[in-house]
N, C-alpha and C positions, 0 to 999 in steps of 0.2 A: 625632825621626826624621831620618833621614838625609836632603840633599839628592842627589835625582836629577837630576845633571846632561849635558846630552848638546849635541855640536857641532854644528852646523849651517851651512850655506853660503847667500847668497840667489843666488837661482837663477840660470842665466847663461843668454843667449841660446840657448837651444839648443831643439831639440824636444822633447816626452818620451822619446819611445822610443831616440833619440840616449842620453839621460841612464841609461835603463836597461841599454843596451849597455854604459856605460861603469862597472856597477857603482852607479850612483846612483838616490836615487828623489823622483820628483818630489813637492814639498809645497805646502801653503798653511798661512797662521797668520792665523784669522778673531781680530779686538779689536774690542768695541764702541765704534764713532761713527766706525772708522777702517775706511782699507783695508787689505785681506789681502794679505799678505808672502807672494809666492812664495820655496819655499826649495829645496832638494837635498839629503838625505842618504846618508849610507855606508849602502848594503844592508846588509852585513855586518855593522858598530854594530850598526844598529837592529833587523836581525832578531835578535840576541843579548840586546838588553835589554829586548823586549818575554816575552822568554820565561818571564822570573819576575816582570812586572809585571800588579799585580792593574788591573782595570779603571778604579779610577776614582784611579791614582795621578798625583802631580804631578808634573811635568818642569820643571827650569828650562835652557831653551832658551839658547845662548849663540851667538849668530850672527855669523859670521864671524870679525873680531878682537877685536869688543867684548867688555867685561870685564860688560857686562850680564847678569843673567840673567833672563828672562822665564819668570814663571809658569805654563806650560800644561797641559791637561787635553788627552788622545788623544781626541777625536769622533769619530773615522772611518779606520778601515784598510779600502783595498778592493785585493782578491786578483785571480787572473786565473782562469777559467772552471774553474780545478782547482784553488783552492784555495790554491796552492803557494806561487807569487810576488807578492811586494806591489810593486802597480800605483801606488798614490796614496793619501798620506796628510795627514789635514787636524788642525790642532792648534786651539784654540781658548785665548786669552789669556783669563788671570784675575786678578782682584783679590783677595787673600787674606783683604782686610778687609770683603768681601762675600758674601753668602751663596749659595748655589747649590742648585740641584735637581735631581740626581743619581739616576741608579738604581742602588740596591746589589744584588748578587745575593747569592742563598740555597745557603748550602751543609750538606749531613745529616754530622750525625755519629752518632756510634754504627752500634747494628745494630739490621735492622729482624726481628722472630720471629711473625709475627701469622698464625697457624694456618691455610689457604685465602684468605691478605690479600694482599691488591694494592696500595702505594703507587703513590698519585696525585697527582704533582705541579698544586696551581694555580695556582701563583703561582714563577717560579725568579727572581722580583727585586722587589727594594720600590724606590718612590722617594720621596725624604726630601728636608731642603733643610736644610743646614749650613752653616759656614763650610767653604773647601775643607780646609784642615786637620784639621778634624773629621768629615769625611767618614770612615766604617765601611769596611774593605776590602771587609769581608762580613758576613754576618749568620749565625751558625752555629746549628742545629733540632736538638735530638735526636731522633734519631726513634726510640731506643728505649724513649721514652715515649708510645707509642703500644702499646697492647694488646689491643684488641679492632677487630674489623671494625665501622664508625661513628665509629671516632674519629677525632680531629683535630685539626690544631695551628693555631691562628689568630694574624692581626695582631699582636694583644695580648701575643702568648707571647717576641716580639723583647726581646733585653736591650741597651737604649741609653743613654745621658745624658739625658734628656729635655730637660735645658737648654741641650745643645747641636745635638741631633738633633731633627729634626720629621718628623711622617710628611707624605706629601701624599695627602689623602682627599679622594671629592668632599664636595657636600655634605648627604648625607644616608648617606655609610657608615661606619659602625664597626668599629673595629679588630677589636671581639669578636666582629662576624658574616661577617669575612674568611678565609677558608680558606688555608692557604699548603698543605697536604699534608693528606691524608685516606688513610682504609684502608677499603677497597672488596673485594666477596666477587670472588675468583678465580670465571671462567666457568668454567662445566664443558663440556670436550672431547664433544662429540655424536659419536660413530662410528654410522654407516648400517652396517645386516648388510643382507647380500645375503639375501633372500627367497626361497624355493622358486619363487617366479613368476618373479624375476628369474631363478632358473638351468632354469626351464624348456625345450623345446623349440624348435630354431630356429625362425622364422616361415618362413614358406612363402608366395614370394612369387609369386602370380599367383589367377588366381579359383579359387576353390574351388567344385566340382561341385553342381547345388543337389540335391535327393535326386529320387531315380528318374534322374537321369544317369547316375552311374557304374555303375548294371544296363543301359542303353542303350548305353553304351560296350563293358563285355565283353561283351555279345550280339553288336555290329556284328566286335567284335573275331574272335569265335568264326566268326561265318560268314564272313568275307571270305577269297576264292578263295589258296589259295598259290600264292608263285611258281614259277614250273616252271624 
């Protein structure tokens, strides 16, 4: 595999938001037992090469002028209230020759055909622990091995190296009683019909006469004197 390698700067006195004006984006590089390395990156770079990099791949970081490259894993991209532009991002140092606990994500292929079926996603990531090299991009389900409403694809049905992949389960679950996707009966649509009652007569608001009134009424009505 290729190495992905990307420049880096340690950070210079400035504020963030300084740093962001200028086209840069603020960082940190957490390593165990040590302190984290504020850094600076090119917007531009870096929003370009996150673009076809799958989640759990390896960066080696080369900082400033050194010929060094540092192992890192992306932890944390955080955006601004829309999404758009990257605020702050944090890198985490690795040891190659150490294993790690990673979550891979779940990707469907094929197509799904299951007659009134609803796929249900349960699970859209596993976590495993590898060397980081051995780390899966992703883990790919056919899901058009699914054909009736009931079924479902579990744990067990992931294709890995077992000798290099491990899953991480608590301690009493099984791979074979984990759900990743399941086919579920499509709801049926309820439409209300309007009712003869509901298209009834407007309501009539005020009291209604109680009986022997309304003959007291046209009586009073009849004899009252006209006007002249």
């Amino acid at each position: 595999m290729e190495k992905i390698k990307f420049a880096v700067a340690t950070k210079q006195n400035k504020k963030n938001n300084q740093l962001r004006r200028e086209g840069l984006i603020p960082a940190n590089m957490y390593q165990a037992g040590k302190e984290s390395v504020a850094l600076e990156l090119n917007n531009n770079a870096f929003t370009k090469l996150i673009r076809g990099l799958s989640d759990n791949a390896i960066l080696y970081l080369q900082i400033g002028e050194k010929k060094e490259e540092l192992p890192v894993l992306i932890d944390e991209i955080q955006h601004d209230v829309f999404g758009k532009n990257i605020l702050h991002v944090v890198f985490r140092k690795i040891n190659l020759s150490e294993k790690i606990q990673v979550d891979v994500s779940i990707e469907l292929v094929g197509e799904f055909n299951v007659e009134n079926g609803v796929l249900v996603f349960a699970k859209d990531s596993v976590e495993i622990e590898a060397l980081p090299t051995d780390v899966p991009e992703k883990f790919e389900i056919d899901q058009g091995q699914l054909k009736a409403i009931g079924d479902k694809i579990t744990l067990d049905s992931l294709v890995f190296d077992p000798n290099k992949v491990s899953l991480i389960l608590g301690e009493e679950e099984k791979p074979e009683d984990i759900a990743l996707v399941l086919v579920q009966e499509k709801a049926e649509e309820v439409v209300e019909e309007e009712t003869t009652e509901e298209l009834a007569e407007p309501e009539v608001i005020g009291k209604e006469p109680k009986e022997g009134e309304e003959a007291d009424e046209k009586a009073a009505v009849a004899g009252a004197p006209k006007e002249s």
